[in-house]
Structures are given as C-alpha cells and as structure tokens.
C-alpha positions in Angstrom: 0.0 0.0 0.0 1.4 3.8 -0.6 1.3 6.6 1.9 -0.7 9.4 1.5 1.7 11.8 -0.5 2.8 9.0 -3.2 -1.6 7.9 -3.4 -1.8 12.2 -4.0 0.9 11.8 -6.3 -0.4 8.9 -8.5 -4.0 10.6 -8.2 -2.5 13.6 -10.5 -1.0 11.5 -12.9 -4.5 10.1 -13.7 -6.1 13.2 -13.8 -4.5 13.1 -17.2 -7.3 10.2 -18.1 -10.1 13.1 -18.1 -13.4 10.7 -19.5 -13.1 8.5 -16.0 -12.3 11.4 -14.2 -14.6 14.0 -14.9 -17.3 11.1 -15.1 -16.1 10.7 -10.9 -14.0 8.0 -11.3 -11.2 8.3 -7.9 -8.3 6.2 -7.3 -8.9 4.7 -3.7 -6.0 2.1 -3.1 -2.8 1.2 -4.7 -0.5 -2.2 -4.8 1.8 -3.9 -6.9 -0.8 -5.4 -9.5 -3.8 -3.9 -7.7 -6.2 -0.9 -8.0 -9.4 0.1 -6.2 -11.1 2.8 -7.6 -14.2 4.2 -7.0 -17.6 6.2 -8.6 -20.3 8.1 -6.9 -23.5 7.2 -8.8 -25.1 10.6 -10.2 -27.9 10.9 -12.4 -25.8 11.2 -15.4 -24.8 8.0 -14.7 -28.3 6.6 -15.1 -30.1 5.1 -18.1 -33.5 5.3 -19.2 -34.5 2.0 -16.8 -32.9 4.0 -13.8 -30.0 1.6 -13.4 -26.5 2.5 -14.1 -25.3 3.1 -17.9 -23.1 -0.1 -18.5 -21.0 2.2 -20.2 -20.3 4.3 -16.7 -19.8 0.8 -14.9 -16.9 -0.1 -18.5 -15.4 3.4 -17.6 -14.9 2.8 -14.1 -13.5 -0.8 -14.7 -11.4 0.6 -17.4 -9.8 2.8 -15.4 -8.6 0.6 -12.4 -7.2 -1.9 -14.8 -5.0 1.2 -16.2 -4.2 2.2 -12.5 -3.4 -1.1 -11.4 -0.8 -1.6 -14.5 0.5 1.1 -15.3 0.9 3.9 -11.9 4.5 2.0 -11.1 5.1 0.1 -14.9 5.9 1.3 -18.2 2.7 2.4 -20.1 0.4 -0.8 -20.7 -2.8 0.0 -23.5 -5.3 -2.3 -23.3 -5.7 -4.8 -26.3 -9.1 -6.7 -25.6 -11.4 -6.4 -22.8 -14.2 -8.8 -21.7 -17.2 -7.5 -19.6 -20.1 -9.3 -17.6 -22.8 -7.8 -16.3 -24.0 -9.6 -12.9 -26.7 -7.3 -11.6 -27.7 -3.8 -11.2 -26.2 -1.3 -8.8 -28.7 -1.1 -6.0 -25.7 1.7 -3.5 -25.0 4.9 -3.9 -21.7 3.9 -4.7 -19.3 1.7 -7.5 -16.4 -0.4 -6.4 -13.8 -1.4 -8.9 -10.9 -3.6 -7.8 -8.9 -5.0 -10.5 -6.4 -7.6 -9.9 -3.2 -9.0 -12.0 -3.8 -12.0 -12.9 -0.6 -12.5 -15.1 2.1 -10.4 -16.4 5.2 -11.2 -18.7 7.7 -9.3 -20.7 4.9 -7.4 -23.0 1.8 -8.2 -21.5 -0.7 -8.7 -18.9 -4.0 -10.1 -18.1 -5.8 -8.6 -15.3 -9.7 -9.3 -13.8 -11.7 -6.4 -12.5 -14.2 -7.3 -10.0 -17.3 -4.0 -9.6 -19.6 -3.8 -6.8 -21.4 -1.5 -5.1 -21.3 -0.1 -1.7 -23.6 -2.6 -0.8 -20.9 -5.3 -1.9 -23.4 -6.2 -4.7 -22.0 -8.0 -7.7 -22.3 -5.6 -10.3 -20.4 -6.7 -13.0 -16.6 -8.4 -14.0 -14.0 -7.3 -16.6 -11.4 -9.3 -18.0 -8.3 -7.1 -19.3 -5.2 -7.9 -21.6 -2.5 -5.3 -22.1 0.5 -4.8 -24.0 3.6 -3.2 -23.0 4.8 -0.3 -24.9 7.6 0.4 -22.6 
C-alpha cells in the first residue's frame, strides 16, 4: 500500500485520463498489480431504466485496470477487454478492484471485479494489455 503523498501523487498522474475522471472516477487504493477505484453514482450515470449506464460501470473498470498496471510500470494499452454484467447497482456507490492475474515481458492479463457499496455483484472485466515500454 502507498502513503498518503505518493496515493496524491499517482492521483495527479490520472487526472491526465479526463473521460473516467470527470465522469467521478477516484483512485482509492494502490499495490503492486492492484487498484481500487471508485464512482459516486449521479444521475448522469443513469439510463432510461434508472440503473447505471453499463457504459459508466466499463469506464470505471477501465480505469482501475489502467491504475493497477501502469501507476508504477511502463505504459500498458489495453488490447481486448471482456465485460459481464451480474446485476444492477442497488448503493450509492461503485467499487472497482482489479487484480493482475498474469504479467510477462509485454503483456498482462488482469480481472476487475465492480460492486457497489452494498458489496453487490455488479459486474466483472477481463483485461489484456501490452507493454509499450
């Protein structure tokens, strides 16, 4: 886990991915092959059924998998990513925690598990990446 200046530190660095943050999306936790990150559902996040757009859960994923592999790595772009939806958000709150599940020279493969504050399964996300570094 990082203390509080290097979490600050990391948090500016992925300002820089401005669709997940200025949709909400914060950086909550960071490890070695780990990310939580975190959305506070807002209206705009809402589809016409009143659930949360899968596209706002996809973001959120999306993002923690790019935390998780890239805030202490050489930059990693997603090649393919897999998403299931389990079940609708029912918190106020989504809860993305992705996880390296294998990494070699020039790529990875990571699974993103999203809840809600409820701990709701909302949806997962499988990830592969390639190394540009």
């Amino acid at each position: 886990m990082n203390n509080p200046q290097e979490l600050e530190q990391i948090r500016e660095f992925f300002a820089k991915d401005r669709f997940a943050t200025d949709n909400g999306a914060t950086i909550e936790e960071v490890d070695d092959g780990y990310a939580k990150c975190s959305l506070e559902i807002q209206p705009h996040h809402l589809n016409a059924a009143n659930t949360v757009m899968g596209g706002a859960i996809f973001t959120l994923a999306d993002f923690a998998f790019a935390v998780a592999s890239n805030w202490n790595k050489p930059l990693h772009v997603s090649t393919t990513s897999q998403i299931t939806y389990l079940g609708v958000a029912r918190g106020s709150r989504l809860i993305a925690q992705a996880h390296r599940v294998k990494e070699g020279r020039s790529t990875c493969y990571y699974l993103v598990e999203v809840t809600d504050d409820l701990g709701n399964a909302v949806a997962h996300v499988t990830a592969s990446g390639f190394s540009k570094g």
